[in-house]
N, CA and C atoms as an extended XYZ file, in Angstrom:
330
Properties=species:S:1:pos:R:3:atomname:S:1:resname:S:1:resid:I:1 pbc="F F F"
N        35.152      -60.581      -53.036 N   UNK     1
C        34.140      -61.612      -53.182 CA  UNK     1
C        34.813      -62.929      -53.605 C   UNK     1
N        34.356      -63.366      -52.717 N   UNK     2
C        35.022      -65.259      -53.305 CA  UNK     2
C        34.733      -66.216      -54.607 C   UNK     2
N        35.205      -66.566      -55.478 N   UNK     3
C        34.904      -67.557      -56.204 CA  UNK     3
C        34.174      -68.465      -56.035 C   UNK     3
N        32.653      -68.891      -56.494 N   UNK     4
C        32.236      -69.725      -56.314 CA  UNK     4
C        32.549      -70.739      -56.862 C   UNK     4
N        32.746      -72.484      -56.882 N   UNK     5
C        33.346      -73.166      -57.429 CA  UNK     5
C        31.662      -74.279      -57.405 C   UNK     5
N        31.708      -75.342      -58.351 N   UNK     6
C        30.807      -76.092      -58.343 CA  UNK     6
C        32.197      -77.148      -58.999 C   UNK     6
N        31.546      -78.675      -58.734 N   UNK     7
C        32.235      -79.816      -58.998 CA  UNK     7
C        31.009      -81.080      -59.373 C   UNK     7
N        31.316      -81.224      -60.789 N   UNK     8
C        31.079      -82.371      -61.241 CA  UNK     8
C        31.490      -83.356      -60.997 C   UNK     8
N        30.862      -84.995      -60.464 N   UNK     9
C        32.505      -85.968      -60.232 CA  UNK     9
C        31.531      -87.173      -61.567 C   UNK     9
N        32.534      -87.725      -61.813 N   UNK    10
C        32.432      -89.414      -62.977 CA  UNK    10
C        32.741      -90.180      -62.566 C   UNK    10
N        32.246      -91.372      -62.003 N   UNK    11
C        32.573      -92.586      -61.584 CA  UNK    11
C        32.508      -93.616      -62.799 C   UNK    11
N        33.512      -94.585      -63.256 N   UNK    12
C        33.517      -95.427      -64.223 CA  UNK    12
C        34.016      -96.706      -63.829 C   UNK    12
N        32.870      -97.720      -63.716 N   UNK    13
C        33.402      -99.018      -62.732 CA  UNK    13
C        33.999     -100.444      -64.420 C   UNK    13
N        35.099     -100.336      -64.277 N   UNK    14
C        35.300     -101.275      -65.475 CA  UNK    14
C        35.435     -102.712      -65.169 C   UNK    14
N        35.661     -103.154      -66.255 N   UNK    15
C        35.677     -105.173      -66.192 CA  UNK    15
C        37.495     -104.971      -65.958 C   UNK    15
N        37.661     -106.714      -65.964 N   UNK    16
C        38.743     -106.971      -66.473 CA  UNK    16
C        39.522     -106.365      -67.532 C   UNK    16
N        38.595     -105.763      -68.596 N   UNK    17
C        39.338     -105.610      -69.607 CA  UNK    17
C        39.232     -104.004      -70.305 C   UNK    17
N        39.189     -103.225      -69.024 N   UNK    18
C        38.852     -101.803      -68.821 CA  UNK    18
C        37.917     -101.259      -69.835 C   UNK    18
N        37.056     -102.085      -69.829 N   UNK    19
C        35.473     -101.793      -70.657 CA  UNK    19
C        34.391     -101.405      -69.229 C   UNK    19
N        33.850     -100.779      -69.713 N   UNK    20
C        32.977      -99.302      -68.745 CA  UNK    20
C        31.911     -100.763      -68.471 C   UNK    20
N        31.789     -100.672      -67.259 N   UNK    21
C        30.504     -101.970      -66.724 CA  UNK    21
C        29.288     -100.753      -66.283 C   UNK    21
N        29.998      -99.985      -65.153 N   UNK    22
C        28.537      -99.117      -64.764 CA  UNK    22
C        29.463      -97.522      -64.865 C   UNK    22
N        28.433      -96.912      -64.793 N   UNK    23
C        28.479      -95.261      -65.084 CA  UNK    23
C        27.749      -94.683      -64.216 C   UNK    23
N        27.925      -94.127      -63.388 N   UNK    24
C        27.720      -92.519      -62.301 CA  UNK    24
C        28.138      -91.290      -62.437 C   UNK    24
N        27.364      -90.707      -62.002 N   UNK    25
C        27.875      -89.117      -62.193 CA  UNK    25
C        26.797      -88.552      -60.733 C   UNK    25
N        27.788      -86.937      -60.303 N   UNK    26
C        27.095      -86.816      -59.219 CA  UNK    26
C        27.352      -85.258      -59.852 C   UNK    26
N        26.678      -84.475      -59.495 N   UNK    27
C        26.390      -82.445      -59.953 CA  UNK    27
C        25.567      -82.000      -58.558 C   UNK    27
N        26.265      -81.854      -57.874 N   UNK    28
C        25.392      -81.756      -56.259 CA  UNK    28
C        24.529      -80.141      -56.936 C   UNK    28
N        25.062      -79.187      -57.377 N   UNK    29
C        24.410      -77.974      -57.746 CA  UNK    29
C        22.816      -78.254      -58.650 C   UNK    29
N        23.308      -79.102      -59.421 N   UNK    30
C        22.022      -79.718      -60.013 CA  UNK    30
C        21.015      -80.739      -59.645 C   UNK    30
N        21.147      -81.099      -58.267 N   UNK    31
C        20.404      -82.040      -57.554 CA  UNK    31
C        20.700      -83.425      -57.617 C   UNK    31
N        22.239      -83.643      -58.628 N   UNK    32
C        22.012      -84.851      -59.057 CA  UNK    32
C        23.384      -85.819      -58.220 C   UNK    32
N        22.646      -87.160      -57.432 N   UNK    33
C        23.492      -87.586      -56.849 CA  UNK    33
C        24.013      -89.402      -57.112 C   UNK    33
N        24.758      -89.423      -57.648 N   UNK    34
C        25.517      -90.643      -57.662 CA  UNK    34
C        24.279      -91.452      -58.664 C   UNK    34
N        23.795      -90.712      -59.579 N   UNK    35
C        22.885      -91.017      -60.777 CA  UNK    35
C        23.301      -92.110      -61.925 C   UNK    35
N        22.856      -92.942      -62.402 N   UNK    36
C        23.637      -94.022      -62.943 CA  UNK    36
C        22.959      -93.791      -64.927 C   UNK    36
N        24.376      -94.099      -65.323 N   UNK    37
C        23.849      -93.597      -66.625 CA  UNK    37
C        24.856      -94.880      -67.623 C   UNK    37
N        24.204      -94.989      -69.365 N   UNK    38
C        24.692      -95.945      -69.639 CA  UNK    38
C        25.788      -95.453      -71.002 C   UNK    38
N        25.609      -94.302      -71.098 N   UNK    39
C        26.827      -93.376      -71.864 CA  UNK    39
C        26.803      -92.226      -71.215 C   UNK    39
N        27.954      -91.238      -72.158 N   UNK    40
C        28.537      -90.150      -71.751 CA  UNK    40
C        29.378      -89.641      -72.932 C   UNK    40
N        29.006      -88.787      -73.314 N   UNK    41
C        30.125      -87.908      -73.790 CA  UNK    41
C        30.820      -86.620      -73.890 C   UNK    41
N        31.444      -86.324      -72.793 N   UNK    42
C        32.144      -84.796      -72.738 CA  UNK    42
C        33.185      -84.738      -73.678 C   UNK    42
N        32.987      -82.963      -74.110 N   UNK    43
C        34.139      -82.072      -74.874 CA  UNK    43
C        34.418      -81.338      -73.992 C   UNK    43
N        35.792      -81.223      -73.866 N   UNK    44
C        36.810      -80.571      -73.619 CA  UNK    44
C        37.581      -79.495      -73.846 C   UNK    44
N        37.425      -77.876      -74.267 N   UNK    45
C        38.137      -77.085      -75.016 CA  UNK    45
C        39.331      -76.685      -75.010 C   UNK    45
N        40.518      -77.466      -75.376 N   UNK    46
C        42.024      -76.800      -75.085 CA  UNK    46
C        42.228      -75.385      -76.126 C   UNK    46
N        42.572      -74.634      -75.445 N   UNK    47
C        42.810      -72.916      -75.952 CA  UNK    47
C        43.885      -72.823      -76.339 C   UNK    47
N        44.491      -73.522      -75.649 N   UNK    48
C        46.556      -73.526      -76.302 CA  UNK    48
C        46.540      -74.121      -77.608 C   UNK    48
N        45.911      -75.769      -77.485 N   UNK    49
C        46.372      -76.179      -79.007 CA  UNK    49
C        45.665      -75.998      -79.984 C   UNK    49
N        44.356      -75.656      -79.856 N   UNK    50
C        43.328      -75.339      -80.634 CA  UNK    50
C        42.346      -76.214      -80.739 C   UNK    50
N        42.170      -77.780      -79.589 N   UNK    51
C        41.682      -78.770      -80.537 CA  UNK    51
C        40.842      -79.510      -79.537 C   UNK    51
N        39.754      -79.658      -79.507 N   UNK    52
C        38.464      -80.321      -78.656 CA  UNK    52
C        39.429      -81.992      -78.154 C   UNK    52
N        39.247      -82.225      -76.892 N   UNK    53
C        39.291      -83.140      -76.412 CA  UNK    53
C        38.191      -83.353      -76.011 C   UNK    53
N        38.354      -85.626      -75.854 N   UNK    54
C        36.700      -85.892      -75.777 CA  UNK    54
C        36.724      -87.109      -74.940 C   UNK    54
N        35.896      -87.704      -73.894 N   UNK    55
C        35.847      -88.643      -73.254 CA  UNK    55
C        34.417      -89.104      -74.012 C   UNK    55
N        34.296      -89.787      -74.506 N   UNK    56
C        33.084      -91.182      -74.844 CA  UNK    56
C        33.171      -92.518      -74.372 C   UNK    56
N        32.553      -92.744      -73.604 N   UNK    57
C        32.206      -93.996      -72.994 CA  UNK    57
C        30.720      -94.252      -72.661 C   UNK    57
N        30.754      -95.849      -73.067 N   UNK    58
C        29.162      -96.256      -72.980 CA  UNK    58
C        29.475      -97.596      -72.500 C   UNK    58
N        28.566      -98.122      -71.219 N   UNK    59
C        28.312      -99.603      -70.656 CA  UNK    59
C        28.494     -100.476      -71.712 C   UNK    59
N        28.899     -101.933      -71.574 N   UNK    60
C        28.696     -102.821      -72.399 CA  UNK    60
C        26.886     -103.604      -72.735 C   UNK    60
N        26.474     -102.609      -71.742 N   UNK    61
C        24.891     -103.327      -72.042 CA  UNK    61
C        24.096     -102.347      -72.394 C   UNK    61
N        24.907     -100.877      -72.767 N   UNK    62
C        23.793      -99.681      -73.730 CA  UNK    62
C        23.462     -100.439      -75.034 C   UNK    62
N        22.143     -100.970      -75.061 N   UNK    63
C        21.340     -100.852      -76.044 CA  UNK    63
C        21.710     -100.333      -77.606 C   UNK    63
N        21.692     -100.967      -78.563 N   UNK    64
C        22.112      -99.970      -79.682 CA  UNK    64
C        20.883      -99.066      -79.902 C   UNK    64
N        19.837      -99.622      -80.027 N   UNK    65
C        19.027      -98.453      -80.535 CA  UNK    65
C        19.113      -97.496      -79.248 C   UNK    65
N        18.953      -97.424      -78.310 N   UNK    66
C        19.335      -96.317      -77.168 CA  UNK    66
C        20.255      -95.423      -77.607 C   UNK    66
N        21.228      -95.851      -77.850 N   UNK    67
C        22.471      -95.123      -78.511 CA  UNK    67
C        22.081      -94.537      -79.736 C   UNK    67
N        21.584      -94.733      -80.592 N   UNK    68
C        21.000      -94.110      -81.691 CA  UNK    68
C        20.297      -92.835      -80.853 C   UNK    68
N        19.207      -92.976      -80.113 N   UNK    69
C        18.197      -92.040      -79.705 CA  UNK    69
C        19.335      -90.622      -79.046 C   UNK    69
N        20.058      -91.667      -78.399 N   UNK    70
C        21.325      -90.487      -77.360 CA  UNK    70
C        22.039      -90.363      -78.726 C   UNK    70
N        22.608      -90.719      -79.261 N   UNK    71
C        23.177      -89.206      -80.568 CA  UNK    71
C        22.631      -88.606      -80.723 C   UNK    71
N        21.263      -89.014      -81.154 N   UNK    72
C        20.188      -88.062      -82.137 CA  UNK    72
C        19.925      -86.943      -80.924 C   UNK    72
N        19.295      -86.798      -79.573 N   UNK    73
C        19.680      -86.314      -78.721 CA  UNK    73
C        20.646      -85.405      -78.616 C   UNK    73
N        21.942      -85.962      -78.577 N   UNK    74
C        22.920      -84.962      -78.831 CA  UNK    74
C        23.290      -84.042      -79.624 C   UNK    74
N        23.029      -84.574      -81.175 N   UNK    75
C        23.102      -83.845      -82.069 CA  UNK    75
C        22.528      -82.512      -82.307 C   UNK    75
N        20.327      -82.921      -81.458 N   UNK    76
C        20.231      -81.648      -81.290 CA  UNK    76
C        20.244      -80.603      -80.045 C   UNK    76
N        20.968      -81.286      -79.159 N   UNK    77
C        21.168      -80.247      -77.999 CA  UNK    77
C        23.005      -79.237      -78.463 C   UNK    77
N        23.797      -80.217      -79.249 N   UNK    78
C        24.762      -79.146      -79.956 CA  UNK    78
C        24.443      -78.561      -80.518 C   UNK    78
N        23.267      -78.644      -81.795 N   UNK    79
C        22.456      -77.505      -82.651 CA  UNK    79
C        22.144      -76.397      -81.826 C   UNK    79
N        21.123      -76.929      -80.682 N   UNK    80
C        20.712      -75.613      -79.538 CA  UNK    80
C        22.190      -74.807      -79.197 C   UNK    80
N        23.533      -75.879      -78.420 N   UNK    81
C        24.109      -74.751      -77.755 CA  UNK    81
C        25.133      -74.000      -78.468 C   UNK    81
N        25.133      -74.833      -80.138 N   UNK    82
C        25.954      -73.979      -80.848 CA  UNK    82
C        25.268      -72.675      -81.300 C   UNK    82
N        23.738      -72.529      -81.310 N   UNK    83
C        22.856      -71.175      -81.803 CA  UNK    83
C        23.314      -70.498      -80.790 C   UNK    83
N        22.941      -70.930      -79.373 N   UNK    84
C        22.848      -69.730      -78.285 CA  UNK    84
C        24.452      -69.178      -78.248 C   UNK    84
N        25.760      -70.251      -78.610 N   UNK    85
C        27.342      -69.810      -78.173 CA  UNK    85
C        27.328      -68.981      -79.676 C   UNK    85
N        26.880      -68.768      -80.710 N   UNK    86
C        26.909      -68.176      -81.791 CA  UNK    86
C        26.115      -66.961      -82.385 C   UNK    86
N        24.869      -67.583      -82.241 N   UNK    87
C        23.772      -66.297      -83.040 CA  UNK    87
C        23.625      -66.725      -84.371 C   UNK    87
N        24.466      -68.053      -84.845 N   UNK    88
C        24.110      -68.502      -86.343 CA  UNK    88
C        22.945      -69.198      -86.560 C   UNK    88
N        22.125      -68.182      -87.083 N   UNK    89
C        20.703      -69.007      -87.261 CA  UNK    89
C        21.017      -69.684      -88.416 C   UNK    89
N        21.705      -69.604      -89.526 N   UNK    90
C        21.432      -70.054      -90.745 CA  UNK    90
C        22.794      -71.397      -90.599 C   UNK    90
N        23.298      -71.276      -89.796 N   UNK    91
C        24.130      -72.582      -89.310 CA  UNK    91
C        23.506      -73.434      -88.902 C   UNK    91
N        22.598      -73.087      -87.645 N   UNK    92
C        21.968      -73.886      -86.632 CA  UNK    92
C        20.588      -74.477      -87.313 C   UNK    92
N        20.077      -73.937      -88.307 N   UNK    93
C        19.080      -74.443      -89.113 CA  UNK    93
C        19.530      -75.561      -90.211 C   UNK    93
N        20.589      -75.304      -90.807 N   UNK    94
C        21.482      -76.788      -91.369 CA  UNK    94
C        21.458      -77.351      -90.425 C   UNK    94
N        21.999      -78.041      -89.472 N   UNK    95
C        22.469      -78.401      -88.573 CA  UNK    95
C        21.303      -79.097      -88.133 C   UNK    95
N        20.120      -78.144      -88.066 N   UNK    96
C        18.580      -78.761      -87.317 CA  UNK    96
C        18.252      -79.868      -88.417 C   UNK    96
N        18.445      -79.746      -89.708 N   UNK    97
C        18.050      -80.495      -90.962 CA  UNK    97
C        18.591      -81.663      -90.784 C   UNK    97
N        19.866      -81.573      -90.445 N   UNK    98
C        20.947      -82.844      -90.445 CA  UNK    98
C        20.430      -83.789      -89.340 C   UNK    98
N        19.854      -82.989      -88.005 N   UNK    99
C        19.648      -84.192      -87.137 CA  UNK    99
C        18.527      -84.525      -87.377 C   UNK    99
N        17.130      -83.743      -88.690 N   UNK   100
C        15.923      -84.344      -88.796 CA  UNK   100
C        16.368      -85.692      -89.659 C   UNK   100
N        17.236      -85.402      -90.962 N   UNK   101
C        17.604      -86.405      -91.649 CA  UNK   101
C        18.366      -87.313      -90.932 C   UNK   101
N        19.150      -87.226      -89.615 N   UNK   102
C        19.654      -88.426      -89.176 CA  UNK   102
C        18.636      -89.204      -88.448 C   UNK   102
N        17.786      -88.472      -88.027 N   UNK   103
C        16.411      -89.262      -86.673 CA  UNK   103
C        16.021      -90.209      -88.179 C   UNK   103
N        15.435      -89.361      -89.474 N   UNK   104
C        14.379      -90.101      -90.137 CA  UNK   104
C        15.250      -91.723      -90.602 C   UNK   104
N        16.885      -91.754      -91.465 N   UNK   105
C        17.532      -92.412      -91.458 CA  UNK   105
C        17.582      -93.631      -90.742 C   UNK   105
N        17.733      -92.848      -89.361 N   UNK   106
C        17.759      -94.125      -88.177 CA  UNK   106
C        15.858      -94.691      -88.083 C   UNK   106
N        14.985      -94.113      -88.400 N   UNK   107
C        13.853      -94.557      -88.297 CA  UNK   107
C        13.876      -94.309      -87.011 C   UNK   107
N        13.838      -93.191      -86.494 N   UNK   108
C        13.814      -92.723      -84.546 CA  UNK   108
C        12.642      -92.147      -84.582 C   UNK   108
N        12.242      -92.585      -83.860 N   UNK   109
C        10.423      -91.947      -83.933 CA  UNK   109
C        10.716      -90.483      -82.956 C   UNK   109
N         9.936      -89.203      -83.521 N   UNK   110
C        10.087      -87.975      -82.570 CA  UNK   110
C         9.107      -88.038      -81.608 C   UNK   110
C-alpha cells in the first residue's frame, strides 16, 4: 500500500526590508486554496535535539487588537491539543484558566 502524502505550501510576499507584506497558505486536502491570512504561527518538533522550532510571522498591517484575539485563540486551541496529545485534564484545566485570565486582562470579549 502506498503512502499517502498531503502538502501544505506558505507563501510570504516581503517589502524591501524582508518584513511579511501579504500571507497565503494553500492545504488542497482541506479545501483551502491560496487563502490570505495576516499571521501565522507554526511549531516544529525536532526529536534529535529536543527543542520546538517556530516560524511567527504577521503582515505589517495585522491589527494589534486582532493579534491579541489570535493569541488568545491560540492559546486555547494548544489547551485543546495539548488535552487530546496528553489526557492531562488537570494540566489542561490550568492552562484553560490562564487563557480565561489572559482574554479578561486583554479585555477580549468571548
Amino acid at each position: 500500500m502506498a503512502n499517502i502524502k498531503s502538502k501544505i505550501e506558505l507563501n510570504v510576499e516581503l517589502d524591501e526590508n524582508r518584513v511579511p507584506e501579504k500571507l497565503h497558505w494553500t492545504a488542497q486536502d482541506g479545501g483551502i486554496s491560496n487563502a490570505e491570512a495576516k499571521a501565522m504561527m507554526l511549531s516544529v518538533w525536532d526529536s534529535k535535539t529536543q527543542e520546538s522550532l517556530r516560524i511567527d510571522l504577521w503582515t505589517k498591517d495585522m491589527p494589534v487588537d486582532e493579534m491579541k484575539v489570535f493569541f488568545h485563540q491560540t492559546l486555547v486551541a494548544m489547551s485543546n491539543t495539548f488535552n487530546r496529545a496528553t489526557q492531562d485534564e488537570k494540566m489542561t484545566a490550568t492552562m484553560k484558566d490562564f487563557c480565561d485570565y489572559f482574554a479578561e486582562k486583554l479585555e477580549i470579549k468571548k
